[in-house]
N, C-alpha and C positions, 0 to 999 in steps of 0.2 A: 371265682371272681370275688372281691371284697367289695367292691365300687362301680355304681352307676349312674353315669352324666348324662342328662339328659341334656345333649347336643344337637342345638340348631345348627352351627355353624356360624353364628354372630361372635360378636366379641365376648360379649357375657358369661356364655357358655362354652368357649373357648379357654378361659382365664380359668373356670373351675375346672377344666379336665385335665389343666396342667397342675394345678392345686392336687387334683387324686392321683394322676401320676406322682405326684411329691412325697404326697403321703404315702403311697400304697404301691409305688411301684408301676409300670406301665402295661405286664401283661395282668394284673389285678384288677385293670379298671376294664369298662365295657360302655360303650357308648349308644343310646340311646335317640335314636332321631326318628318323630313322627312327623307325617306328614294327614294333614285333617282338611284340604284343597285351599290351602294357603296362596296367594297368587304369588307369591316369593319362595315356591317349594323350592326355586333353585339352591337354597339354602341349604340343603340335603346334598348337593352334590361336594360342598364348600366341608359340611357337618364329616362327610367318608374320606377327604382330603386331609381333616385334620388329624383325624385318628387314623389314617396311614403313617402320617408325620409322625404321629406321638408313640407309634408301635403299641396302641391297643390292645388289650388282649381278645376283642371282639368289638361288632360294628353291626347293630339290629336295627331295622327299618319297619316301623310298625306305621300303617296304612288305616285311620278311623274311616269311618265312611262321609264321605263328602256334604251328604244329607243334614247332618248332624250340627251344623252350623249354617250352611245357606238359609237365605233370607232372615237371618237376626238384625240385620242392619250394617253387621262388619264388613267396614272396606279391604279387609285382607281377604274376605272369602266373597260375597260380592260381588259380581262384575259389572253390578250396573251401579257401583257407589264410588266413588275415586279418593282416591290416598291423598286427601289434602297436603300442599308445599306449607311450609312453616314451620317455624317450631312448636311446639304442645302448647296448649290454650293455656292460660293462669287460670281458668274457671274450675269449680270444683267440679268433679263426675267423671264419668268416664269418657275417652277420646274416639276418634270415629273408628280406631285400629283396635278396639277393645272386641275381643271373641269372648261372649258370656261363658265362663266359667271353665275354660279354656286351661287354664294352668292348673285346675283343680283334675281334670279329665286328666292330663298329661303327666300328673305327680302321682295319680293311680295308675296309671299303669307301667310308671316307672315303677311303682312299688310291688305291684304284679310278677312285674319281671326280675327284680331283686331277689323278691322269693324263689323264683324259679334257676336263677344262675346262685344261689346262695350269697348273694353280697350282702352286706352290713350296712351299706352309706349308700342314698343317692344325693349327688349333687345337683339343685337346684339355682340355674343365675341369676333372680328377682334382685335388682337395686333400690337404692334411695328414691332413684327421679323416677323412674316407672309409678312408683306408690307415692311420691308428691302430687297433691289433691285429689288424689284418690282417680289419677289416671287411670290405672289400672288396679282396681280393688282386688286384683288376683294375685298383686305383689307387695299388697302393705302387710305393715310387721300385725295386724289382727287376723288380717288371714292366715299368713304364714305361720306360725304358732299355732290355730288351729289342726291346719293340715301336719305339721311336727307331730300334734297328739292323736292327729287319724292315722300316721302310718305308724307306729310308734306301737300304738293299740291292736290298730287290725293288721300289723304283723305276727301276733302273738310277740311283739318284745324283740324280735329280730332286726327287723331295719331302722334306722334311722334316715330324717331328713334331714340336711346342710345345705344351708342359704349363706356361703362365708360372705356374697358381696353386700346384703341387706342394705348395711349401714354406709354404704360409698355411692358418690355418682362418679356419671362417666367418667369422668376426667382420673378419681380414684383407679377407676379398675384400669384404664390404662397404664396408669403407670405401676401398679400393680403387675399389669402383664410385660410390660419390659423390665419389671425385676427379676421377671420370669421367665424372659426370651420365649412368649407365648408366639404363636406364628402368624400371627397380625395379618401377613399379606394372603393367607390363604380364606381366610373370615369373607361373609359378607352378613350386610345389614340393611339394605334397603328393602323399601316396604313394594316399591314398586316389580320387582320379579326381571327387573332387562339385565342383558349382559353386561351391562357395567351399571355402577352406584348412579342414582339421577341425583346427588347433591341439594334435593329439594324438600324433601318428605323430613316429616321430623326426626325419624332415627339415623339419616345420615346428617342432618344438621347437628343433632346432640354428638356425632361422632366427630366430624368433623374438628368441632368445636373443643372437645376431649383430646383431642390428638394436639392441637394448638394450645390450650394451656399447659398440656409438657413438652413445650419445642421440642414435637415433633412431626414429621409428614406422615399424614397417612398411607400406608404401602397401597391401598387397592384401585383401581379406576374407575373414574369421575368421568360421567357423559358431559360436552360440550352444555352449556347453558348459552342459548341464543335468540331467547328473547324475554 
């Protein structure tokens, strides 16, 4: 293996593993999807659909312990907290879907696992909007750049990190991914974990809304909104 994408199964991380297919060819890359009791694990089933799609050269499911994040306050892990509807707050700080240090946990052990399949790159999908006002401090360009020099270092020299979407929002990386004929309808991104997207939660609203600034529809399904 040369390459590994840590694949949720969202858009994000769907757009970079067709980027390392690009580069690297597709039985080079190896996909990466953890699950840490996210209440949208269904994400994982979307994450092995795509790398079917993409002819993969491997497809690893790594299991944190669920402990590990319960009771921080995060409405993804949480059951007694709910995935506010809306779109992300303009206030500075972090959002109620923020899991403390969550991407840092995630980019070690992509780097773990690098070492161990011998790959060179992991791809990482941290965007512009995620790290606007410091949403998500685990996807600004100060964090990211740290973590570039912890894996970088504590590879001995071996692997590198890649964040290609850093500098785009949504709207970017879509059309990015139909430059790419990325498979859009197979993705999901809702926060709330149901069998189809609730159209409410901020990451299907920023999607949504991304899809509509490049006239276009979004492929996946939308629950009924009825009241």
């Amino acid at each position: 293996m040369r390459a590994v994408v840590l694949l949720s199964g969202g858009l994000d991380s769907t757009v970079c593993a067709v980027l390392a297919v690009k580069t690297f060819g597709a039985k080079q890359v190896a996909a990466l999807n953890v699950l840490y009791g996210q209440r949208h694990a269904n994400e994982s089933e979307a994450a092995r659909a795509i790398s079917g799609h993409l002819g993969l050269g491997a497809f690893e499911e790594v299991t944190l312990p669920e402990s590990l994040f319960r009771g921080t306050g995060s409405s993804l892990v949480d059951d007694n907290v709910k995935v506010p509807h809306g779109p992300y707050p303009n206030d500075n700080g972090p959002v109620s879907t923020y899991v403390p240090f969550r991407n840092g946990i995630l980019i070690s052990v992509a780097a773990a696992f690098a070492l161990k399949v011998g790959a060179e790159m992991i791809y990482f999908g941290a965007h512009q909007e995620d790290a606007m006002n410091w949403a998500y401090p685990d996807c600004t360009p100060e964090f990211l750049g740290a973590m570039k020099n912890a894996v970088w270092v504590g590879t001995y020299h071996k692997v590198r990190l890649t964040t290609p979407l850093e500098w785009l929002d949504k709207a970017g990386i879509v059309g990015l991914g139909r430059q790419l004929s990325a498979p859009f309808e197979l993705t999901r991104s809702c926060y709330q974990g149901g069998n189809k997207a609730c159209g409410r939660c901020a990451t299907c609203i920023s999607r949504l809304e991304a899809f509509k600034a490049n006239d276009l529809v979004d492929p996946i399904v939308y629950q009924m909104v009825t009241d």
